[in-house]
C-alpha positions, 0 to 999 in steps of 0.5 A, spaced: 818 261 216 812 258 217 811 252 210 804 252 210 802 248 205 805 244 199 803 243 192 807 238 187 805 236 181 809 230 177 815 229 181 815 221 181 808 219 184 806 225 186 802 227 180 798 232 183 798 233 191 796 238 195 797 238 202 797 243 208 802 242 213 802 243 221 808 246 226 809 238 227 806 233 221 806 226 221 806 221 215 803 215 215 801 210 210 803 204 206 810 203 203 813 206 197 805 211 198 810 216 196 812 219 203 819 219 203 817 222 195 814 229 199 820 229 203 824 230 198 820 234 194 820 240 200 827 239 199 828 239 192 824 245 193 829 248 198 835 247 194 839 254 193 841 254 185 847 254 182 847 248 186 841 245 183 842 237 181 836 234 185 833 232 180 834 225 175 829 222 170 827 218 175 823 223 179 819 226 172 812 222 173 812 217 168 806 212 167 803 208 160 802 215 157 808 219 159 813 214 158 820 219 159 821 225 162 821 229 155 813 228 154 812 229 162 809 238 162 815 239 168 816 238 175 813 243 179 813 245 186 810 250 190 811 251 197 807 257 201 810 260 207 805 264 212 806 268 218 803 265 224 801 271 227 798 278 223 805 282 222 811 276 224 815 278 218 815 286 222 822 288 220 827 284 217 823 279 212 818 285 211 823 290 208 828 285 205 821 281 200 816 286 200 816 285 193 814 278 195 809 279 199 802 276 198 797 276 202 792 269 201 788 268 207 786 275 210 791 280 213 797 274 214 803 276 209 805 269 205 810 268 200 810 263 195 815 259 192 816 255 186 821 250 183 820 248 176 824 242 172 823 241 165 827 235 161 830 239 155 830 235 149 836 239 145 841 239 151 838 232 154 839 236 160 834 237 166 833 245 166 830 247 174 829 253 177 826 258 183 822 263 183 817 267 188 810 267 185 804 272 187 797 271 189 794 268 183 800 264 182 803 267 176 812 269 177 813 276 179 817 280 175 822 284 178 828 284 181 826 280 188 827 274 184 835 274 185 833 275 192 831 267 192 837 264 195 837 269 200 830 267 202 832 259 202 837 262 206 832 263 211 828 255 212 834 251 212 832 244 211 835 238 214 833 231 213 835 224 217 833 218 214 830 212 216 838 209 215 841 213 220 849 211 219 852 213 225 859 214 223 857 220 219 852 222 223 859 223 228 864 225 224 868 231 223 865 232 216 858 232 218 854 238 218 852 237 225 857 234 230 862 237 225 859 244 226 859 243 234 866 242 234 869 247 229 865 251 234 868 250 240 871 256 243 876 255 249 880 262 252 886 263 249 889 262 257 885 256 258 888 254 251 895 256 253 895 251 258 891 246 256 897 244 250 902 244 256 897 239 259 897 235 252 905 235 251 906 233 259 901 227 258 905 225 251 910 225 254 909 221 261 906 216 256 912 215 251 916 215 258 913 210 261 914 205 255 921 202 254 920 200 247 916 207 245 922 211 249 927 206 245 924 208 239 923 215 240 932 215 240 933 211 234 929 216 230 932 222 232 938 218 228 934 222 222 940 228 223 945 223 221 941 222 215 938 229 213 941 236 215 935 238 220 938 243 225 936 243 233 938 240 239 938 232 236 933 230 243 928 235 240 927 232 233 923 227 233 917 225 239 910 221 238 904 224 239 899 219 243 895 224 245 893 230 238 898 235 241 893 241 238 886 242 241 882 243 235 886 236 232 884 233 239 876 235 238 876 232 231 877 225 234 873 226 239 867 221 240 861 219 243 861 214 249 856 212 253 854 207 259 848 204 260 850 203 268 851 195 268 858 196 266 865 198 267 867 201 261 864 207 257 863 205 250 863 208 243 856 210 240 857 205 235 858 199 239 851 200 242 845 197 239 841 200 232 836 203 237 841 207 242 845 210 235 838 212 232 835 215 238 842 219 239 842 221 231 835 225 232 837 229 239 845 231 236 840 234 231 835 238 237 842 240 239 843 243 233 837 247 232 836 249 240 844 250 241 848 252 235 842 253 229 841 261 231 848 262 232 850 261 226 844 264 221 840 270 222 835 270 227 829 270 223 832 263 220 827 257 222 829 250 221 824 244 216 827 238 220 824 231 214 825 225 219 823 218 216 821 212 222 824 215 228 821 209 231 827 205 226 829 200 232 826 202 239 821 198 244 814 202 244 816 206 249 822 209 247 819 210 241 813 214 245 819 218 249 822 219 242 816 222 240 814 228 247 822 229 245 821 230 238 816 236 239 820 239 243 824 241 238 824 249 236 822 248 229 817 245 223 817 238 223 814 233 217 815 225 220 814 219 217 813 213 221 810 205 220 809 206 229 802 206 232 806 207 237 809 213 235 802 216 233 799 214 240 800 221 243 800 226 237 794 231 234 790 226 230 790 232 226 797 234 224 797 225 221 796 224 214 794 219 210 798 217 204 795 213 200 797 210 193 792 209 187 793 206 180 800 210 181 798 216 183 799 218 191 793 222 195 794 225 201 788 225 206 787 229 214 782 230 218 780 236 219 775 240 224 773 245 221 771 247 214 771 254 210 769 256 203 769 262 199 763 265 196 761 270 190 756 273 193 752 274 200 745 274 199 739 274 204 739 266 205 746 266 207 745 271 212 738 268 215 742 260 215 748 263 218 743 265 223 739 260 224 745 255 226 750 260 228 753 255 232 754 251 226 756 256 221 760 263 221 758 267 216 765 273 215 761 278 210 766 283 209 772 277 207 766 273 203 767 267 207 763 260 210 766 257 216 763 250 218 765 248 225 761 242 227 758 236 222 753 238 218 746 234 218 742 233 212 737 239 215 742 244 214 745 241 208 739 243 205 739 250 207 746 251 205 745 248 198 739 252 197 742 258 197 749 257 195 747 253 189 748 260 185 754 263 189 758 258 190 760 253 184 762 246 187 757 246 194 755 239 193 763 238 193 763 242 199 757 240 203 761 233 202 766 235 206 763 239 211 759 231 213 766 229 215 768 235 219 770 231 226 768 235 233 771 236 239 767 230 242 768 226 236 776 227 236 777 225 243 773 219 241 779 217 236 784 219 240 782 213 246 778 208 241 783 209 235 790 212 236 792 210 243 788 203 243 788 201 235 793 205 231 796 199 227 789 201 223 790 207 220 796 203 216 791 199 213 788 198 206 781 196 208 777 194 214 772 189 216 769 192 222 763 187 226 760 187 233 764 182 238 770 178 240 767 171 237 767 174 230 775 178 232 777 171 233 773 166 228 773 171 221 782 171 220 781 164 221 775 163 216 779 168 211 785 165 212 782 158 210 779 162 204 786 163 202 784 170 203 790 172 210 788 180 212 794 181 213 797 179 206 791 184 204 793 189 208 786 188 211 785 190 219 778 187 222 776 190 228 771 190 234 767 196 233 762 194 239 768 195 244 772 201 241 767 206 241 762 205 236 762 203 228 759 210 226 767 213 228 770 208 223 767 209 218 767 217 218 774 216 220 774 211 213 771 216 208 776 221 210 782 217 210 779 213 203 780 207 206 775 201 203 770 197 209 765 193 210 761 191 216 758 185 219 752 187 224 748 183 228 741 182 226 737 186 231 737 192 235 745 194 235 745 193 227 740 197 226 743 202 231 749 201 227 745 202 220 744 209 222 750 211 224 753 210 218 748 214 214 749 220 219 756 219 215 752 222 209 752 215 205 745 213 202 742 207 204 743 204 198 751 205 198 750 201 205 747 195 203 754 195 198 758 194 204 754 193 210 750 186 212 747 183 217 747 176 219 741 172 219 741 170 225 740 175 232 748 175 232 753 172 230 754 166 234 747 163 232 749 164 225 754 159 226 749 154 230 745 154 224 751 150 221 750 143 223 757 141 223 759 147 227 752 146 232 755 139 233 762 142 235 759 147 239 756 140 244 764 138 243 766 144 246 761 145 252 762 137 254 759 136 261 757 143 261 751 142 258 745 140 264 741 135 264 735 140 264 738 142 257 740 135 255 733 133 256 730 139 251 733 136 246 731 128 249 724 131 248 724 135 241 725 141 243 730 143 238 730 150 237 729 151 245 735 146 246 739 150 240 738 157 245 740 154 251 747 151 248 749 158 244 747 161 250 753 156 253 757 159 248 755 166 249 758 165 257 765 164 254 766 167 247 773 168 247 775 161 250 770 157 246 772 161 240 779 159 241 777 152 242 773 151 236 780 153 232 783 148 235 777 143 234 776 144 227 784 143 226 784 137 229 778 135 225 780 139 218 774 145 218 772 145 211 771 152 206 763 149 205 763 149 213 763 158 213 756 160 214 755 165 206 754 172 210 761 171 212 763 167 206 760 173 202 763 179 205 770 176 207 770 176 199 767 183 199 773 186 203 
């Protein structure tokens, strides 16, 4: 049972969320962005009734204009499940729900399930149920819905939280560890034998104790006292070992070695890191060994996993990941771990973002399909004329955009789809944002396996060089403007592919970004790119400028205290022939010649102005204005 998307709408700050789920989905985002709040929103959802006390006051929406649960229009949360191939559900789904079976996405049956949560004023009870809906949304009347239960049945959700305690992860009473030992099944020959085993070995160990046989012997002094019958030597034993197996299992615990010592220890006396990893592999046990053994074999498992990552060096953070795929079941992940992200689909991540209160969720996407009224000639000689851009489906009315648009077929679109399709100019937005093959494998190298710390970023400051990697925290922080109290990542575009990527990859994930460019050939380069992003020029000029100067470190060679400081730091290796220019008046050649020294050791002469301006107490005044303006801007 394949969750394909999920829709929410005011349940804690998911006020009005839609978000399409893949077989292994990642979260990310800031804390308190509401990932955990989707979780448990899948889960509340999943929740059998009769049993249903999910829900609390807290988890209505609530802001300055719904103040409590009673003036909120109610939770509601809608999980659409499809089949991931035509005709999966053949047999027993099928006759069991046919009733419920809808069909939104061509010939795929689908099924829709509803869980509302209304504040009743008169009991001051939260009131909830689950129904089945059809293709329009609407419940479905009939008998099938006192087949909802039967259906939760079928998705078993499991969620393990970010705080993993390990001793009710193990216990006899856990769901997991618990079912495995209740489960064990040993042949009534071997049990039969294994219980003489069990007596003979408490008996060795109490034989071999003098005090403990000592004490075995006054006990069996209880015939003195009470009238028990039986031989006096056989009333009373100590069991040191449980006597029966199923006792036996129920203390049974995990022990581990991590080969450097004698002793085998108890999971919980490993570190965090170790327990955490263990967790999350009894729960792949569960649904690889045990899951079908216990349930129909169309059940399939929802597994919400918050920070696997919790505790773990980046490689075993990375091996946790490639485990976790392997998996025989849908996923939905949280996760802070760039690491974790480094080897996943960039387009099973999603972003999720809190503004004024309300979550959003963005994703990257590779394609792109809208519906039409109609089909008219236009269409038709625009899908031909880009037929490796655009796929015209006549009979299901449908236009499916592969690869990123450019203002040429934008325009084409627009013209003949202005009177079929009512939100074009919406649609031809997102079809800009569509991310191509070459564009994803971009991301991955440039983004995901090189600077993932990015995508948890509120905004960001993109330049051109290393100078400006090192130079620009600096002048923030002395503006009281740390980036990373403000969520803010600067980043070097010039060496991480080009400034074009991350700034489409911006717009589609929502994050806020200004650029500083170079005033030559590369900024304008740069200019272009991110028109091609579909922003007009004018928006650029908001959020991109170019230094005065040809690059960034004449704009600081045009700041005299700064100029004298990069004299100081070059020494001896500036040349007498260079030394002589200034001597003769040649300032401007001199100036050249010295931020061409400069140039030659970026990284190094950077870090040497940041010591020489703590020793000699850098000023705020000192920060050329282009800088100063946009650290503000971000």
């Amino acid at each position: 049972m394949f969750l394909k998307e999920v829709r929410v709408k005011n349940f804690r700050s998911l006020r009005d969320v839609n978000i399409k789920l893949d077989e292994s989905t990642v979260l990310i985002g800031e804390n308190n962005a509401g990932k955990t709040a989707l979780l448990d929103a899948i889960r509340n959802g999943l929740s059998r009734q009769g049993t249903r006390t999910v829900f609390d006051d807290y988890d209505f929406y609530m802001d300055s204009e719904m103040a409590s649960p009673k003036d909120s229009d109610g939770i509601k949360i809608i999980l659409i499940f499809e089949e991931r191939e035509i005709d999966e559900w053949e047999g027993y789904i099928s006759d069991t729900f046919i009733d419920a079976l809808q069909y939104l996405d061509g010939e795929k049956a689908s099924i829709i399930l509803q869980t509302s949560a209304t504040y009743n004023e008169v009991t001051s009870y939260i009131e909830a149920s689950t129904i089945f809906l059809n293709s329009e949304f609407e419940p479905i009347t009939g008998r099938v819905q006192n087949l909802v239960n039967k259906f939760i049945m079928l998705t078993p959700v499991f969620y393990l939280q970010a705080l993993r305690e390990i001793k009710d992860t193990f216990s006899s009473k856990s769901p997991l560890w618990g079912r495995f030992m209740k489960k064990a099944a040993i042949p009534q020959a071997e049990l039969n034998a294994i219980q003489e085993q069990i007596k003979q070995l408490n008996t060795n160990i109490i034989s071999n104790d003098e005090n403990l046989t000592k004490l075995v012997d006054e006990l069996q002094k209880i015939q003195n006292v009470m009238d028990f019958e039986g031989e006096a030597h056989d009333l009373v034993s100590i069991n040191a070992v449980p006597i029966k197996t199923w006792d036996l299992l129920s203390k049974a615990q995990v022990v581990l070695n991590n080969g450097t010592a004698q002793m085998d220890f108890p999971l919980e006396k490993h570190g965090q890191g170790t327990q955490s990893v263990t967790a999350i592999l009894l729960f792949k046990a569960y649904i690889n060994i045990l899951l079908k053994e216990i349930s129909t074999d169309s059940a399939e498992a929802i597994l919400t996993l918050e920070e696997p990552e919790a505790h773990l060096h980046p490689q075993a953070t990375r091996a946790l990941q490639k485990s976790i795929e392997e998996m025989d079941c849908q996923k939905i992940i949280t996760t802070h771990s760039p690491y974790f992200i480094q080897n996943a689909d960039i387009r099973n991540i999603r972003y999720i973002k809190k503004e004024n209160g309300e979550t959003q969720v963005f994703g990257i996407c590779d394609h792109f399909c809208f519906e039409v009224d109609n089909i008219n000639e236009g269409l038709k000689s625009v899908a031909r004329a880009y037929d490796k851009v655009v796929n015209l489906n006549e009979e299901e009315k449908t236009v499916t955009i592969t690869k990123p648009i450019n203002k040429q077929l934008a325009n084409a679109l627009k013209g003949c789809c202005k009177d079929i399709v009512p939100n074009i100019d919406g649609i031809l937005e997102d079809a800009y944002m569509i991310f191509d093959k070459t564009e994803l494998c971009n991301l991955n190298m440039y983004i995901q396996r090189n600077r993932g710390d990015i995508l948890f970023a509120r905004k960001w400051f993109l330049y051109e060089g290393q100078s400006e990697d090192v130079v620009i925290p600096y002048f923030a922080k002395l503006l009281g403007k740390d980036f990373d109290e403000y969520g803010i990542n600067g980043i070097m575009y010039r060496s991480n592919g080009s400034a074009g990527a991350f700034i489409k990859l911006a717009k589609v994930l929502n994050i806020g970004w200004v650029v500083l460019g170079d005033n030559d050939g590369q900024g304008e380069k740069t200019i272009k790119e991110i028109l091609k992003c579909g922003y007009e020029r004018e928006d650029v000029a908001e959020t991109l400028l170019l230094t005065n100067n040809t690059d960034f470190e004449h704009e600081l060679a045009d700041v005299p205290s700064i100029f004298n400081d990069y004299e100081i730091i070059l020494g001896d290796n500036i040349s007498e022939d260079i030394s002589k220019l200034k001597e003769e008046g040649e300032t401007d050649e001199y100036k050249k010649k010295v931020v061409k020294l400069i140039q030659n050791g970026k990284v190094e002469n950077a870090y040497n102005l940041l010591n020489l301006w703590d020793e000699r107490g850098f000023s705020v005044d000192e920060i050329p204005e282009v800088i100063k303006k946009l650290i503000w801007k971000v």
